[in-house]
Structures are given as structure tokens and as C-alpha cells.
MIKE-555207 format. One line per 10 residues: number of its first residue (from 0); their letters; for each residue x, y, z of C-alpha. Coordinates in steps of 0.1 Angstrom, whole numbers, plus 5000, padded with zeros to 4 digits. Example, Ala and Ser with C-alpha at 12.3 -4.5 7.8 and 13.67 -1.06 7.14 Angstrom:
2
0) as) 5123:4955:5078; 5137:4989:5071
END
This chain:
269
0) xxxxxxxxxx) 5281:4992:4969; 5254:5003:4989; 5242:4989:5022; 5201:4989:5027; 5188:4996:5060; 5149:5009:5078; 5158:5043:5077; 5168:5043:5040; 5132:5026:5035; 5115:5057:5046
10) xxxxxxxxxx) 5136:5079:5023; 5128:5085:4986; 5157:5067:4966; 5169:5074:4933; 5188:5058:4908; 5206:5076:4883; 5225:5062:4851; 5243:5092:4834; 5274:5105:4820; 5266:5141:4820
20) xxxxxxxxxx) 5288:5154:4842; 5273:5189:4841; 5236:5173:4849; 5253:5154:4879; 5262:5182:4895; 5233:5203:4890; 5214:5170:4903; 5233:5171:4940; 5237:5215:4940; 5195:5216:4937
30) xxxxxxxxxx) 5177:5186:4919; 5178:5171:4956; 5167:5199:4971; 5138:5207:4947; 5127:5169:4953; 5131:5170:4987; 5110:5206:4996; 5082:5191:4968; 5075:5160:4989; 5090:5166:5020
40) xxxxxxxxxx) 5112:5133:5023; 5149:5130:5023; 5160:5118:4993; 5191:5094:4987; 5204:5094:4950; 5227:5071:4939; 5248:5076:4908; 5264:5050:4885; 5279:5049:4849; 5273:5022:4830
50) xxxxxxxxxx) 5247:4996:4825; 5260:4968:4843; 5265:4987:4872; 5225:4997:4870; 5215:4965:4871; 5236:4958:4899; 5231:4989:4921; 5196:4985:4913; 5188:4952:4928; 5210:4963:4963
60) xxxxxxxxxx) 5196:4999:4961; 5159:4992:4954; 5153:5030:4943; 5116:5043:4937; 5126:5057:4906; 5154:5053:4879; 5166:5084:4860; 5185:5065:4832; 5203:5076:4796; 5196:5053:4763
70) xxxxxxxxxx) 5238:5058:4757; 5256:5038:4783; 5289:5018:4784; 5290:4985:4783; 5251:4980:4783; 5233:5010:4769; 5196:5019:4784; 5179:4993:4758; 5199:4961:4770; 5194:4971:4805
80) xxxxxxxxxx) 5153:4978:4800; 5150:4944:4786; 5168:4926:4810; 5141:4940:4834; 5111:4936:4807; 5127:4895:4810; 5131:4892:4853; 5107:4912:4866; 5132:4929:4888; 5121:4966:4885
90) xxxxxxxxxx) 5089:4979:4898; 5100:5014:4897; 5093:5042:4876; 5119:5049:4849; 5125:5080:4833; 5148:5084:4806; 5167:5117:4799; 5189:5112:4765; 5199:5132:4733; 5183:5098:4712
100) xxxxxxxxxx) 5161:5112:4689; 5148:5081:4672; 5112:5073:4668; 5119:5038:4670; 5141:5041:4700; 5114:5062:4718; 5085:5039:4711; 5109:5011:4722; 5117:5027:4754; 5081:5029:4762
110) xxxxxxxxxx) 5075:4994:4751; 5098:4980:4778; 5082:5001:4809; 5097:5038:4804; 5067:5063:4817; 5085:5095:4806; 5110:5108:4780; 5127:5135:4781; 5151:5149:4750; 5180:5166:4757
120) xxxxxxxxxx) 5192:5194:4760; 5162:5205:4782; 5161:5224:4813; 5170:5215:4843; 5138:5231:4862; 5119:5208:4837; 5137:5178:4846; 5134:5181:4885; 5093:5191:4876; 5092:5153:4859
130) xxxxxxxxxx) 5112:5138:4881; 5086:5151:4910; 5056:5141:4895; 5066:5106:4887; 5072:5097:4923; 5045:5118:4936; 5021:5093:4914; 5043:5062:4925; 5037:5071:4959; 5003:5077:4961
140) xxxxxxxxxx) 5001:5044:4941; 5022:5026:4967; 5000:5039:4997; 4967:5029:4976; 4986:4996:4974; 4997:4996:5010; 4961:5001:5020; 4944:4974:4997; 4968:4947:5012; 4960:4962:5050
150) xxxxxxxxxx) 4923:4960:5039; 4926:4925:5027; 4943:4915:5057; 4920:4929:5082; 4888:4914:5062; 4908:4881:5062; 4907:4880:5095; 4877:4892:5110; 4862:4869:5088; 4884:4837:5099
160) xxxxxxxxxx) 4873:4848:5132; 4832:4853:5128; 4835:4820:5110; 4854:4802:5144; 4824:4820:5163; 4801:4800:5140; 4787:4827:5124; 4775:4813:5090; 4784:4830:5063; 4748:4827:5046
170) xxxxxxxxxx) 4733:4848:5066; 4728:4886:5060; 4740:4895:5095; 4773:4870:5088; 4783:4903:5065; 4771:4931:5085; 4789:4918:5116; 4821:4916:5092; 4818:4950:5079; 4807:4966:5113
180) xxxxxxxxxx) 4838:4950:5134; 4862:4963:5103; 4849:5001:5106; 4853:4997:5147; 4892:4981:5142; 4901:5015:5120; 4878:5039:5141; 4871:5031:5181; 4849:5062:5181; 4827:5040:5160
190) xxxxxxxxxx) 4810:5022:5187; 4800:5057:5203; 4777:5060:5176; 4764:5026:5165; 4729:5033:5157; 4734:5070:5142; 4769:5061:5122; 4778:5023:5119; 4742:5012:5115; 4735:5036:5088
200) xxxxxxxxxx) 4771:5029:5074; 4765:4996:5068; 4732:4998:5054; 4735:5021:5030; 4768:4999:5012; 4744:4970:5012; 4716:4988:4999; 4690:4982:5031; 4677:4999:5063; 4693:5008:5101
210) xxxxxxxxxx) 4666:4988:5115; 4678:4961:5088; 4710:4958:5097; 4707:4961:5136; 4684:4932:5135; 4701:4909:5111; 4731:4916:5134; 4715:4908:5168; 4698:4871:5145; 4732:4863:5140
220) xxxxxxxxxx) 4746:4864:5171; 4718:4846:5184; 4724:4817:5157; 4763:4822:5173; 4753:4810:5208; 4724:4785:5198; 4742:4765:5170; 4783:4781:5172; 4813:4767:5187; 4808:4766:5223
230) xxxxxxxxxx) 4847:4765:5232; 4854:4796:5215; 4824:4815:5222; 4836:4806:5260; 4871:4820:5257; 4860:4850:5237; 4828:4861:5262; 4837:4837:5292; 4836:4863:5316; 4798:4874:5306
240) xxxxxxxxxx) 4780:4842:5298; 4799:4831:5335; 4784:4860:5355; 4751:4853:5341; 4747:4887:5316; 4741:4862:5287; 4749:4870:5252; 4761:4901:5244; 4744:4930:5227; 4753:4937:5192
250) xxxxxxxxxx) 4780:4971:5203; 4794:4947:5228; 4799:4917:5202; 4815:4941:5178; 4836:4959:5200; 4850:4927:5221; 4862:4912:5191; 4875:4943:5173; 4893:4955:5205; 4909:4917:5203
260) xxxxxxxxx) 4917:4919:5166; 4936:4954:5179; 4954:4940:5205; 4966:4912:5182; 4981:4939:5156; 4996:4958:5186; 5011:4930:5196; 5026:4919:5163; 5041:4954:5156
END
């Protein structure tokens, strides 16, 4: 059985269902190492026999890739592919590596999720070559994933918090301010260049001018401290509307609330 724990999550884990003894060993004298200078990540490759013990191992183990034969005991490669095609379970990439020959087998493998088959007897270089380029492209698909949910978490919440302000979100400056506090949360230097970088930034995604965008900006902070929430205007620029500087200019706005948006992921890592 194998025990999951944060520094196994940074590794690159595989999962390998096969009875080739000679492939086995080949796999731990180089296969890891070839993986392992390719992308630079320790990798962790666990080895079972038959196909019940796959679809055990693989829910405990969680591997970014299975490296699995279509002849297994007690549940071949098949049975095991559609118990996954059924739950869902797998959202690795599986490669399969088997002597099957079979159209229909092949198309059927590819059917229920496979991404790669390779015939045997091939070479070994050739396998550790697929085997590479599979999790090179699940990785990069994981990081693109990884940044679309961090994207859509930031947005989420600058936007729950221009909307507390009472920014409304008709305005044109409602998604200017959202786009402009988003750059400075991922780039402080930002700020430094508001009207020759984040001005320009923003007005060329939303097809308009600097002068545009700095002015719709500075409109909806004024509609912020005419018509908004008192009581959370007050705790987010207390200390300047107390010692009489009045509202804020539009690189102060952005940067108070993105510096508090970075102190609140700080905070929570």
C-alpha cells in the first residue's frame, strides 16, 4: 500500500501495470532516470500486477500517468479502463504498452481514454520518449489549469470587493478598476507605471484610449464616495478621508485595495 504525503505531490508519479519482468527492470536501471533528467522532477513509480490491484493502487497513489498492459490477471487492461470510463476516477494520462494486435482492441482502448499505444516488442528508448511527452503535455495542461482557477479566483474577488465599495458594475470604469487592480495583485511594479503601462494595458483589451480609461476610472471612484457604502469605504480609506486628503487618486485606489487583496492571500497561505 502506498502512503500519500506533500512531498510526493510535488514528484511526478507513475503507475505501472505490467508483467514484463525484463521491461521492469529496464524501467527502475534508466526509464526513471531518463524521465527524471527530461523534466527535472523526481519521479515515484509504482509497480503492480494485476488489474485489481490498479484500480486500487490507483485511487491511494493518484499517479499523473498510468503505463498499463491490455493482458492482466484477474482484470485485464479493458475491464479496468471501463471501470474508469464508468466512475470518473482517473484523470491521468494512460498509455498502454501490449503485444494486442487487434484493431478492435486498439480502437477500443482509445475509446475508453488511452492517448497512446504502443505495440510490443518496441524499444525501450521509444518508450521512455512517449512516456516523456505524455506528462510533459499533462503538465503544462495542469499549470494552464492551475492558472485559470487562480485567475478566476482573483477576478472573483476583486470584483466582490469593487461591488462592497459600491462600484456599479454598469459603468465602464466598474471594469477597468477590476482589470487594473488584477494586473497590480500579479505585478506591484505595475503602479510604477500606471499611465505608460496599466493605462495603456487596459485600453487596448477593451478596445479604447489611455485618456479613456484613466477617466472612466477616476468617474467611478467618484460615484464610489458620492452614492457607495459609506462603512466600507471608511474602513478601507479611513485613514485619508479622516486627515482630510479626500478621495483617493486612481494609483492610490488601485493599489490600496490590491496590496489588501495581497495581504489576504499571504495570509491564507
Amino acid at each position: 500500500m502506498f502512503v500519500m504525503n506533500e512531498e510526493m505531490n510535488r514528484q511526478i508519479k507513475i503507475l505501472v501495470a505490467q508483467t514484463d519482468n525484463d521491461l521492469i527492470k529496464e524501467l527502475k536501471d534508466n526509464g526513471k532516470k531518463k524521465i527524471e533528467e527530461a523534466l527535472g522532477k523526481e519521479t515515484i513509480i509504482a509497480f503492480v500486477k494485476d488489474g485489481h490491484e490498479l484500480i486500487e493502487v490507483n485511487q491511494s497513489f493518484q499517479p499523473d500517468m498510468i503505463l498499463m498492459d491490455i493482458v492482466l490477471p484477474k482484470l485485464d487492461g479493458i475491464g479496468a479502463l471501463e471501470q474508469w470510463n464508468q466512475t470518473k476516477e482517473t484523470g491521468q494520462k494512460i498509455m498502454v504498452l501490449s503485444a494486442v494486435t487487434t484493431k478492435s482492441m486498439i480502437e477500443s482502448v482509445f475509446h475508453l481514454g488511452a492517448v497512446h499505444y504502443l505495440i510490443k516488442p518496441v524499444e525501450y528508448d521509444i518508450i521512455w520518449k512517449r512516456m516523456i511527452q505524455i506528462l510533459e503535455r499533462n503538465q503544462k495542461m495542469k499549470e494552464q489549469e492551475d492558472n485559470n482557477i487562480k485567475h478566476y479566483q482573483l477576478e472573483q474577488k476583486v470584483t466582490d470587493m469593487i461591488l462592497e465599495i459600491g462600484i456599479p458594475a454598469h459603468i465602464k470604469g466598474y471594469q477597468y478598476i477590476r482589470e487594473g487592480i488584477m494586473m497590480a495583485v500579479n505585478d506591484e511594479n505595475m503602479l510604477n507605471y500606471i499611465t505608460k503601462l496599466l493605462y495603456p494595458t487596459i485600453a487596448k483589451k477593451y478596445k479604447t484610449t489611455s485618456s479613456s480609461v484613466e477617466r472612466a476610472i477616476r468617474h467611478a471612484i467618484d460615484v464610489a464616495f458620492h452614492r457607495g457604502k459609506m462603512e466600507m469605504l471608511e474602513n478601507m480609506f479611513g485613514y485619508a478621508m479622516h486627515c482630510g486628503k479626500g478621495k483617493p487618486t486612481n494609483s492610490e485606489f488601485i493599489a490600496l485595495l490590491a496590496d489588501r487583496i495581497r495581504l489576504e492571500k499571504k495570509n491564507a497561505s
